[in-house]
Structure formats: structure tokens, C-alpha cells
C-alpha positions in Angstrom: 45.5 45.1 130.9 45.2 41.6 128.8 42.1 39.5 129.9 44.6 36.6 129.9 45.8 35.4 133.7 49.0 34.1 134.3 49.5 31.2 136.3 52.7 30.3 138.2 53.7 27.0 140.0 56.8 27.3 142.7 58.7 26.1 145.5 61.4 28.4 146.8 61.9 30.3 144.3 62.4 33.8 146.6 65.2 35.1 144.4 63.3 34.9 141.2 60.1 35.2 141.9 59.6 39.1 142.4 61.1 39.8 138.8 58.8 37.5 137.0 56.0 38.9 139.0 57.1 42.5 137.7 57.3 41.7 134.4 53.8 39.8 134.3 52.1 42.7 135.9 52.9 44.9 132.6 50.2 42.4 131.2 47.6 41.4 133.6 45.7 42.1 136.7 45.6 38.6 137.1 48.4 36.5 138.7 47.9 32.9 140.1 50.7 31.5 141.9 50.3 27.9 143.2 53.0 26.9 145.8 54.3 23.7 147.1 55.3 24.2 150.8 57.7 27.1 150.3 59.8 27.6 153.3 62.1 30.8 151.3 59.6 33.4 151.3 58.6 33.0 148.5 54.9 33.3 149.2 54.9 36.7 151.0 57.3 38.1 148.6 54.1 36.9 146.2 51.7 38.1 148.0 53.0 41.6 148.3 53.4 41.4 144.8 50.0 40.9 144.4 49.7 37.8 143.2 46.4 35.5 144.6 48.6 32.7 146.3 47.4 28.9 147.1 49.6 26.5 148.8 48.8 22.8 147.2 50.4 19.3 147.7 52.8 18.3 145.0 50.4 15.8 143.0 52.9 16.7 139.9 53.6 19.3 137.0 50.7 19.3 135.1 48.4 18.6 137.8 49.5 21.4 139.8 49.3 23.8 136.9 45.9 22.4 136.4 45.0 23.5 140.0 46.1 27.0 139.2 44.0 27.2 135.8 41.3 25.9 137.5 41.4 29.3 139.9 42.1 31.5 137.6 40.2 34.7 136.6 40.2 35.2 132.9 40.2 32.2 130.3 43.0 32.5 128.7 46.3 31.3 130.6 49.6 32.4 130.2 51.8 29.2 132.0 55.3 30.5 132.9 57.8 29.5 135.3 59.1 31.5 138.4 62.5 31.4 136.6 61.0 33.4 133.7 60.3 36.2 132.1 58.0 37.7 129.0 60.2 40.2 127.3 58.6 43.9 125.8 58.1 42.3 122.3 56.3 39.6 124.2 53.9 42.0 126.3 53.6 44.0 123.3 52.3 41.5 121.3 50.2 40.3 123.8 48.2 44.1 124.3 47.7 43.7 120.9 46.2 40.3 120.4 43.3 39.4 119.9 41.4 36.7 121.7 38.2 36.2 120.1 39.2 32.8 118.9 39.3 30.0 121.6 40.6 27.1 119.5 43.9 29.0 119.0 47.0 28.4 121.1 50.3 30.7 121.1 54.0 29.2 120.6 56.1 31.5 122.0 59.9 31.3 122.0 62.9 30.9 124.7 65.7 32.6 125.5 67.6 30.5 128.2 70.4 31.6 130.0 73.4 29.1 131.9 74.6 31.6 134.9 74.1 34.8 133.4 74.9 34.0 129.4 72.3 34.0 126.8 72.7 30.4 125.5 72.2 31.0 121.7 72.9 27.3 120.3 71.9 23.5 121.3 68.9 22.7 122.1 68.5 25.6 124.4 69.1 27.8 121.6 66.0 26.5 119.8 64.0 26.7 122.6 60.0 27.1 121.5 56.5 26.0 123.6 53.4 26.7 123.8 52.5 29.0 126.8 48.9 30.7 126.0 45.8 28.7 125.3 42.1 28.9 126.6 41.5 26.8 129.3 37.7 25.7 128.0 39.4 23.3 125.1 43.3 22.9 126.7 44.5 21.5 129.7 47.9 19.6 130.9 48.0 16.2 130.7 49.1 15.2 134.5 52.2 12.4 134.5 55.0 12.8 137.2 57.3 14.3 134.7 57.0 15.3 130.6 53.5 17.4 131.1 52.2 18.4 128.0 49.4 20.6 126.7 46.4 18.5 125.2 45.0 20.0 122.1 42.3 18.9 120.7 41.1 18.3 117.1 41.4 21.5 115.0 43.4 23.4 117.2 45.5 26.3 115.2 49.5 26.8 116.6 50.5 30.6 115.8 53.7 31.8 116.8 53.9 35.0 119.2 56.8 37.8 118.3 59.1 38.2 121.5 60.3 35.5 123.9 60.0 34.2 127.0 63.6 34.8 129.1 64.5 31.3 131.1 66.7 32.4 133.9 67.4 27.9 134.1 70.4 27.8 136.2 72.7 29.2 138.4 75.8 27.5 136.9 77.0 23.9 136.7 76.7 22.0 139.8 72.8 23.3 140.3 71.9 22.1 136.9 73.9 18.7 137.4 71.8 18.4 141.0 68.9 19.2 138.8 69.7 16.6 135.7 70.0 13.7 138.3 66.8 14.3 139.9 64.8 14.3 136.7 66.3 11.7 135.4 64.9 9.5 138.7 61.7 10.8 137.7 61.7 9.8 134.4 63.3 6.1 135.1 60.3 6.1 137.3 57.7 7.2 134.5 58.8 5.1 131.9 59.0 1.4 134.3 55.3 2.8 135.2 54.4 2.4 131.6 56.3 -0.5 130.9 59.2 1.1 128.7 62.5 -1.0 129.0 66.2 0.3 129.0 67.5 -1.4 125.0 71.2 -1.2 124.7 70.8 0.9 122.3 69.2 3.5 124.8 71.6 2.8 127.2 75.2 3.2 125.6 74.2 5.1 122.0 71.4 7.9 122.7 73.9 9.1 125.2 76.2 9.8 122.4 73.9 10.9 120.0 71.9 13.5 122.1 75.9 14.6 123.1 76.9 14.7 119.3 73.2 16.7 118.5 73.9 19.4 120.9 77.4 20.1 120.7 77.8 19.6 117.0 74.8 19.3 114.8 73.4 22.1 116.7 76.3 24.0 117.2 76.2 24.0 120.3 80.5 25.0 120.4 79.5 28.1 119.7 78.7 28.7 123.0 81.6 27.8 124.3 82.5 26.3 128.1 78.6 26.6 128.9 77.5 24.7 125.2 79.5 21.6 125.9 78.3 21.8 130.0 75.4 21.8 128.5 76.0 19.0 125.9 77.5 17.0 128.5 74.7 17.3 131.2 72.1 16.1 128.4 74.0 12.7 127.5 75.1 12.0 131.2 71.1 12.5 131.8 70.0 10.7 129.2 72.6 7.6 130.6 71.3 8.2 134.2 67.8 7.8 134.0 68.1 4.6 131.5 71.1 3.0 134.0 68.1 3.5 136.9 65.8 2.2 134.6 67.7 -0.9 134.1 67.9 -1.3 137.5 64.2 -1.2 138.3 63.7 -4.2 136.4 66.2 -6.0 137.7 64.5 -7.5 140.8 67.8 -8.7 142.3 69.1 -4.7 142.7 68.4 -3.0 145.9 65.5 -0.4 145.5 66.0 3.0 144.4 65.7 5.6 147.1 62.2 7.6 146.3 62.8 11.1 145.2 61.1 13.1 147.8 58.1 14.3 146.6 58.2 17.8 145.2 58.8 20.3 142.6 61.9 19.9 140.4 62.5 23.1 138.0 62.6 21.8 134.9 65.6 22.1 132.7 65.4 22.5 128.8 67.2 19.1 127.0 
């Protein structure tokens, strides 16, 4: 086994989560799952996975990931989704890595599928993060929405052979449902900090982030699913700077609150 834990955040995810405990287990003995009031199963399927399960509030993406570091055996974290899965390159490379140096962090890439087709264009096509890091120098910064990992100064990004599978959605209408309730939480972040809705944002970066996917990234190639996926983007990117709009307008009724929990994010 790699002295690497991996740590898991969820809310019913009982259909998904045995596989991407499976897979993980060909590389640790160390599996955190942190869980946000679960109601599917999902913990028991965990726990007789083996996983160590805790069940937390919902104080947000990185946060909760955070909470899950925080408990977790070895030093080095591997953050993945419920949704997802290392591939054998992946694990592979992983037995064979070495983790002397702490101030190195891994950029692994994404396969995501729509349904069950490898998208292979778009954005989702060129899908990358940063999964692995040591948590004595790297944690997630903790907003409602956008985590990202802080690196400090002199942190080295290597990329890791083999790829992370991103089961994202089921098929249109779940990532639609999914695009709308992000975009409500990023209206939400970006009034908090004071952004404003420019027409430009409004009517153009609709168009353009429709245009980048479909076109510039060839995302046509992908057929029915590229320009779903083409579409959803702009129609998000509209969506949360219409509800943006509307926050500062003081004569608007309020905004329903979106209830507070997880939302599986969605590559854009």
C-alpha cells in the first residue's frame, strides 16, 4: 500500500460510492469519507467498505475536505470525488512514487463522462487538477463554492501518468438541475465579495464560453452530448449573473436560499 490516504466528501452518493471505494483500496489502507447527512445508504455501503466514516454539517467544499484531511492517517492526501475513479496507470504510478519531497503536489488528469460516453473535447476534454499534495504545506481554501488548493511559495506542479475517471452525470436534465444550483451559489459568492453583473458578463460571456466549448475546443466532436454540454455552460454562465443582477437590485423579491448542502460539482 501507498502511505497516501484518500479522502472522500459525499451526500447520497449510494450508487457510486462502492466502485470508487474499490478502486481506491488498490492504493491505500487508508480511506476517509466525510458525509453530509446521507439518507441513501451511502454510509453503511462505506463502512462495509472499509472506509473510517464521519458525518459533518455542510460548512462548504473546501471546509469539509479540510475536516477530512484533518483526520486522516498518512500525510499525503489524495482528494477525489464519490463520482470518481483512479484508473490502473494512475494506481500504478502512484506505487511507484516517491514521496520524500513534501513541497511537491501532483496534477493529475480527467476523464469525464455525460451518461456513459467518454467526453473527449470541450472543456471536459481538457480536464486537469491537482489531487495529491501533503497536507503539512497545502490545504483548501474554504469559500461556498470555487475551493481551491493553496500552495505556497516554491511549490513544484508535476503531472501524474493515468487519469482520474469522472462518472459527472447521469444525462441531461441531472446536470441542468445541477448547473442551476451552482450557479445560485456562485451569484451568492460573488455579491458576498462585492462583484457586480457588467453587461458584458451578462449578454457576451454567455456566448463566448458557448463559442469556446463547442468550437474552439471542438467540442462538435462529441456530438449531441458536446453541444449539451456547450449549452449547459453558457445558460450557467447567464444564470448565475441574471441572479446576480438581481441581488443588487433592492427592489427584486429575495432569492430563495439554496438549502444548505452538498452540490456535486460539474466541470465548466
Amino acid at each position: 500500500m501507498v502511505p497516501v490516504s484518500v479522502v472522500i466528501i459525499t451526500q447520497n452518493k449510494a450508487e457510486v460510492i462502492a466502485g470508487c471505494v474499490d478502486s481506491v483500496k488498490l492504493i491505500t489502507d487508508d480511506i476517509v469519507l466525510i458525509d453530509n447527512n446521507s439518507t441513501d445508504g451511502t454510509t453503511v455501503i462505506a463502512h462495509r467498505q472499509g472506509c473510517r466514516v464521519y458525518d459533518e454539517s455542510w460548512d462548504g467544499y473546501g471546509a469539509n475536505k479540510n475536516k477530512g484531511n484533518s483526520r486522516a492517517k498518512y500525510d499525503w492526501i489524495l482528494s477525489i470525488d464519490a463520482d470518481e475513479q483512479p484508473d490502473e496507470e494512475l494506481i500504478s504510478a502512484l506505487h511507484r512514487l516517491d514521496l520524500d519531497d513534501h513541497r511537491i503536489v501532483y496534477d493529475i488528469a480527467f476523464k469525464s463522462y455525460f451518461g456513459p460516453k467518454l467526453i473527449n473535447f470541450g472543456s471536459w476534454g481538457r480536464d486537469h487538477h491537482i489531487r495529491l499534495f501533503n497536507r503539512k504545506i497545502v490545504r483548501w481554501s474554504e469559500p461556498a463554492v470555487h475551493e481551491t488548493l493553496l500552495l505556497p511559495y516554491g511549490i513544484t506542479i508535476k503531472k501524474m501518468r493515468g487519469h482520474i475517471h469522472h462518472y459527472s452525470v447521469k444525462d441531461a436534465n441531472e446536470y441542468s438541475d445541477k448547473s442551476a444550483a451552482y450557479a445560485k451559489l456562485c451569484a451568492e459568492k460573488y455579491f458576498a465579495i462585492d462583484k457586480k453583473a457588467s453587461l458584458k458578463k451578462l449578454y457576451l460571456a454567455p456566448a463566448f464560453h458557448f463559442l469556446k466549448n463547442y468550437l474552439f475546443f471542438l467540442g462538435f466532436l462529441d456530438g449531441r452530448e458536446g453541444f449539451e454540454i456547450a449549452s449547459t455552460i453558457a445558460r450557467h454562465t447567464r444564470l448565475k449573473y441574471r441572479l446576480l443582477r438581481k441581488m443588487y437590485n433592492k427592489s427584486t423579491p429575495e432569492i430563495p436560499a439554496v438549502k444548505e448542502k452538498m452540490i456535486v460539482e460539474y466541470s465548466s
